[in-house]
C-alpha positions in Angstrom: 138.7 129.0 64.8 136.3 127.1 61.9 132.9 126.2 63.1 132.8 122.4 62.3 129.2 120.1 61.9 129.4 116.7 61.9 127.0 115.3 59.2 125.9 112.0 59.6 122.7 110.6 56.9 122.2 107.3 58.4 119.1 104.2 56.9 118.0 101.7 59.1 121.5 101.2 61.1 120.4 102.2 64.6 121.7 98.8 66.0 124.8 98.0 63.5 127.0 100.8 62.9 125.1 103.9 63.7 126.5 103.9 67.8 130.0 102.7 66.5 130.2 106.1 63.9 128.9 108.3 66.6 131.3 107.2 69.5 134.0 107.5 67.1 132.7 111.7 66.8 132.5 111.8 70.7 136.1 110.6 71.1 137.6 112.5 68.6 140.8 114.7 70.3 139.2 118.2 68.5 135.4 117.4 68.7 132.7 119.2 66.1 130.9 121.7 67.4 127.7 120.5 66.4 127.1 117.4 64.7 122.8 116.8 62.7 122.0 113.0 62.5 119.3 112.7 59.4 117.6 109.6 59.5 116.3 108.5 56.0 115.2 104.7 57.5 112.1 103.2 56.1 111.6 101.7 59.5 111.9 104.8 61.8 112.2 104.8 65.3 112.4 107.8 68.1 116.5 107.7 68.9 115.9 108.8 72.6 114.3 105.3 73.2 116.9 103.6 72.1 119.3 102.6 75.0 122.9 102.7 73.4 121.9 105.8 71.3 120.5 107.4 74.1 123.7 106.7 76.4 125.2 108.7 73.5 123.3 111.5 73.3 123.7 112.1 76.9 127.9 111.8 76.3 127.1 114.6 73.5 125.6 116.5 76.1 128.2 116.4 78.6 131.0 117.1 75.5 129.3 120.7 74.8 128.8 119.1 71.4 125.1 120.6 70.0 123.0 117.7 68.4 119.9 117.3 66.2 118.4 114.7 64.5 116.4 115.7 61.7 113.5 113.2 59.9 114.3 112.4 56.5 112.1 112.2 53.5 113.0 108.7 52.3 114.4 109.8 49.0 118.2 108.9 49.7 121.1 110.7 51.7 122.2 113.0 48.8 119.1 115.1 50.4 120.1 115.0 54.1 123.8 116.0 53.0 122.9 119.0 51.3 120.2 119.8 53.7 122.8 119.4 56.5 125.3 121.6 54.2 122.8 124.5 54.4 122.7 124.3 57.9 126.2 124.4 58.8 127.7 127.5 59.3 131.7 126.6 57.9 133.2 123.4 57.8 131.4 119.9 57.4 132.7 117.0 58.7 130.6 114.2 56.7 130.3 110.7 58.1 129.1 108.0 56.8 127.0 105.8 59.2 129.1 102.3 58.7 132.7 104.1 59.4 134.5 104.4 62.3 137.2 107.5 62.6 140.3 106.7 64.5 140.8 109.5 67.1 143.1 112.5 65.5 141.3 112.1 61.9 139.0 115.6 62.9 141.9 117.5 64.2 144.6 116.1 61.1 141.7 117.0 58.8 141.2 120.6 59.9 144.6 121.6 60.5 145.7 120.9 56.8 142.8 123.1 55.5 144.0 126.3 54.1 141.9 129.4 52.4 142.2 127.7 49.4 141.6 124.3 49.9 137.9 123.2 49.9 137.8 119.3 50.9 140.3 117.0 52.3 139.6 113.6 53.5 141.5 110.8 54.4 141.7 106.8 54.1 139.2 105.0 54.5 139.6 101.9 54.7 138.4 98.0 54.8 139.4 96.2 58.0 142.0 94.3 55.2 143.1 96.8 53.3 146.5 96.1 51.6 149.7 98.7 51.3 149.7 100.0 48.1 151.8 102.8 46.1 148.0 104.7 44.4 147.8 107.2 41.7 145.8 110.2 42.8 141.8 109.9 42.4 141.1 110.9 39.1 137.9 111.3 37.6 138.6 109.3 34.5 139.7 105.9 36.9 136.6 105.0 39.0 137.6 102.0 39.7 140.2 102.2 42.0 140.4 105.0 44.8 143.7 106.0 46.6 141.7 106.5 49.7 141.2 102.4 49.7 144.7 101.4 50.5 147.5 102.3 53.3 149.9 104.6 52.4 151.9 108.0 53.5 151.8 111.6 52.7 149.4 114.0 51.1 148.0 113.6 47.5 145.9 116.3 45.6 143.2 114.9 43.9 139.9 115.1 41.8 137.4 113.9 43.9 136.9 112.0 47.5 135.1 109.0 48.8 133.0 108.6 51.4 134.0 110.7 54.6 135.5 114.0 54.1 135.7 117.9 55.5 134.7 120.1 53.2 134.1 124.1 53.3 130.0 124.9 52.9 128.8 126.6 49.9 131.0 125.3 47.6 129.1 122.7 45.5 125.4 121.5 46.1 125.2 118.0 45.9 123.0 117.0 42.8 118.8 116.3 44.2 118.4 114.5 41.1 119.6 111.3 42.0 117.8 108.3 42.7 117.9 107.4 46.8 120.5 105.4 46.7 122.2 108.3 45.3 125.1 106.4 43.4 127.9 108.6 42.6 126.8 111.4 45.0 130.1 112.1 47.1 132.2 111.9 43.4 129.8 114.4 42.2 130.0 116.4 44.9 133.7 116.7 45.6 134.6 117.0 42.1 132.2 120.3 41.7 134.6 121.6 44.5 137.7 120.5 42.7 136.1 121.7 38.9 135.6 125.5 41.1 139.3 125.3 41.2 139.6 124.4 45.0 142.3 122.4 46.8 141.0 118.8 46.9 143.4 116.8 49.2 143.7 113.0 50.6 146.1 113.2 53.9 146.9 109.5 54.7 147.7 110.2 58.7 143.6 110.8 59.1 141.8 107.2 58.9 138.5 105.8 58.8 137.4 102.4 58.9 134.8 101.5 56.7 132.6 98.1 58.0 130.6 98.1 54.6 127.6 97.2 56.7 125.8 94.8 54.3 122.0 96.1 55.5 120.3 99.4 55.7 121.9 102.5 53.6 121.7 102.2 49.7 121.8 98.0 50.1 118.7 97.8 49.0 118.5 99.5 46.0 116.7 98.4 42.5 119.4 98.0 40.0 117.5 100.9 37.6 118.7 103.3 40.1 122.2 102.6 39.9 122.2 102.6 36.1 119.7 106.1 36.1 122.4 107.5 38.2 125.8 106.7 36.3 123.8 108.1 33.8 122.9 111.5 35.4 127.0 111.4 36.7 128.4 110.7 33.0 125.8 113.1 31.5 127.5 115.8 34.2 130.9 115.0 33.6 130.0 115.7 29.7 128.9 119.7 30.6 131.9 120.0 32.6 134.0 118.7 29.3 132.0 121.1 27.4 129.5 118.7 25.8 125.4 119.1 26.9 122.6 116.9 26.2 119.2 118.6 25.8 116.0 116.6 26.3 112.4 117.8 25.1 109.7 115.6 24.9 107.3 118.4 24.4 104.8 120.0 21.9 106.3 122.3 18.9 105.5 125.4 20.9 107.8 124.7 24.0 110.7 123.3 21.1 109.8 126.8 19.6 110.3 129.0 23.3 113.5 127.0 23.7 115.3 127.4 20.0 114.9 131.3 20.2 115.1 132.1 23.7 118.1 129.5 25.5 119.7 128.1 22.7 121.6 130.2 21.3 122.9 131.3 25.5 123.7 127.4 25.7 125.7 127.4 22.0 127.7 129.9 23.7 128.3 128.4 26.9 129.4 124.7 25.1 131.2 123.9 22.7 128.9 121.1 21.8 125.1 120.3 22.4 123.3 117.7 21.2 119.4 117.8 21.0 116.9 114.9 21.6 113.9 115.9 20.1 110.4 114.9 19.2 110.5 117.5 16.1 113.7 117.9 14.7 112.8 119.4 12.1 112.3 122.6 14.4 116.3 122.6 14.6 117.6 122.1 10.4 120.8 123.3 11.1 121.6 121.6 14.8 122.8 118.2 16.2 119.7 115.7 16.6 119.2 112.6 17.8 115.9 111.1 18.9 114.6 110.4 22.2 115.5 107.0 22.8 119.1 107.7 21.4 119.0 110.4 24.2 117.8 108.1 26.8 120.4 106.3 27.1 122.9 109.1 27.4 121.2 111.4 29.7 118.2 111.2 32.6 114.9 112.1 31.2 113.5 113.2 34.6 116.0 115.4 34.9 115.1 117.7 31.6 111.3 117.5 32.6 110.3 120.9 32.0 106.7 120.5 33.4 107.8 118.9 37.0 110.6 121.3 37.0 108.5 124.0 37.3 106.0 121.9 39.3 109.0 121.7 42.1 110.0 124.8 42.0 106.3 126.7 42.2 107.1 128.3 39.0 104.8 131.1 38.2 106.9 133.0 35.4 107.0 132.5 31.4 108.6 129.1 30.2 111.2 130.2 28.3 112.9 131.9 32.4 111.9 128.2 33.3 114.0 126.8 30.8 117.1 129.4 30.6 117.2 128.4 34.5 116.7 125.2 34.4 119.3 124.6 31.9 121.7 127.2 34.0 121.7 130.1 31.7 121.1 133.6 31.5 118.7 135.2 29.2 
């Protein structure tokens, strides 16, 4: 039998839609076996002294359903998912904290998932949503979702929305979003579907999503949404083949990254474009200048120097790179 965690990242919701989501866990007909509650509000509070949440963590209790609430670190849900995804031990059950599961979506969820299927989700929809004959998600039409409207059967798609079940291990979801992590559930289900996993939409398992208008992502600058279509286009680019390099750095680290990762990145894509401050390091390569790359890719996230910074790097540059830039050298 799969070992199923509930993952719930929930900002600032513990009197809106916070109880309804976790009530709709406890009354599910298969329960998780564990469900982790991270709590990314700006304006925390201890759970356990909260009445209603309280009541629920006692109804956990008697459920033989294993809880935890971990403290989050204020930099958006995208970090408590895939801190919650390292913790589980096989399937994960992710919630989000404004949606309400009708009663069998658990149990319709998990007994359509297969060896080779690596997330499935179901509707989830608006209080009003309209029956509608949907195309599949795919990646290339964001703007509508088949998950959004009432309809029957099983569709195989690119990506999910929201609230899905998913196999650990898969995909990590990407840390370098901004925290209101925009795009952070496409990116994430579509790395499963791009590892050439099942990806699946079952319309007999539905959520209801209250949009909650405060708390979670609501309050968001606008720069962060734009930064972070930018980080998801610049992804779905490598995963068509084209890469964006970004170095805003001295002649010596251009130097270190011509002979030691370019030529490894020439062969992994069949196109990559270099923003550079000295492009005359690189005669016989594309170049374009920084701002041109600016507004095709995410600076931060080519930042040699705070790369290393995070990740306590004490080996040569050129390992920092190659790693950083997912090759081998």
């Amino acid at each position: 039998m799969n070992h199923i965690t509930a993952d719930i990242c929930t900002k600032d919701r513990y009197e809106t839609g916070l109880p309804l989501a976790l009530m709709s866990i406890i009354n599910q007909t298969r329960t998780p076996d564990s469900i982790i509650i991270y709590d990314d509000s700006l304006n925390r509070i201890d759970m356990r002294e909260n009445e209603t949440l309280r009541y629920i963590f006692n109804l956990f209790d008697q459920k033989k359903i294993e809880w935890e609430v971990l403290f989050g670190r204020q930099r958006g849900q995208h970090i408590g998912h895939q801190i919650i995804q390292d913790m589980a031990k096989d399937l994960v059950w992710r919630m989000d904290d404004d949606c309400i599961a009708e009663p069998n979506v658990l149990y319709q969820l998990e007994s359509r998932f297969t060896s080779t299927t690596g997330a499935i989700g179901g509707l989830v929809l608006m209080p009003n949503a309209q029956e509608k004959e949907c195309e599949p998600n795919s990646i290339i039409n964001l703007m509508d979702n088949c998950q959004w409207y009432k309809w029957h059967g099983i569709k195989q798609v690119e990506h999910l929305y929201s609230s899905y079940l998913y196999r650990k291990g898969i995909q990590n979801y990407d840390l370098s979003l901004s925290s209101v992590a925009h795009r952070e559930e496409t990116l994430h289900s579509y790395g499963i579907f791009k590892k050439g996993y099942g990806v699946f939409v079952d319309s007999g398992a539905i959520t209801w999503h209250l949009r909650s208008n405060i708390g979670g992502i609501r309050t968001g600058k606008p720069e962060w949404w734009h930064n972070d279509e930018i980080t998801f286009q610049e992804t779905l680019n490598s995963y068509e083949g084209r890469k964006i390099v970004f170095l805003d750095s001295g002649k010596g680290d251009h130097l270190v990254f011509k002979v030691a990762v370019l030529p490894k990145l020439k062969e992994k894509y069949k196109e990559v474009t270099l923003a550079v401050c000295w492009p005359e390091i690189f005669p016989e390569e594309k170049c374009i200048s920084l701002n041109e790359g600016a507004k095709i890719c995410n600076p931060e996230n080519h930042n040699i120097s705070k790369w290393m910074h995070d990740h306590h790097w004490d080996k040569e540059l050129k390992f920092a790179y190659a790693q950083m830039y997912g090759v081998e050298i």
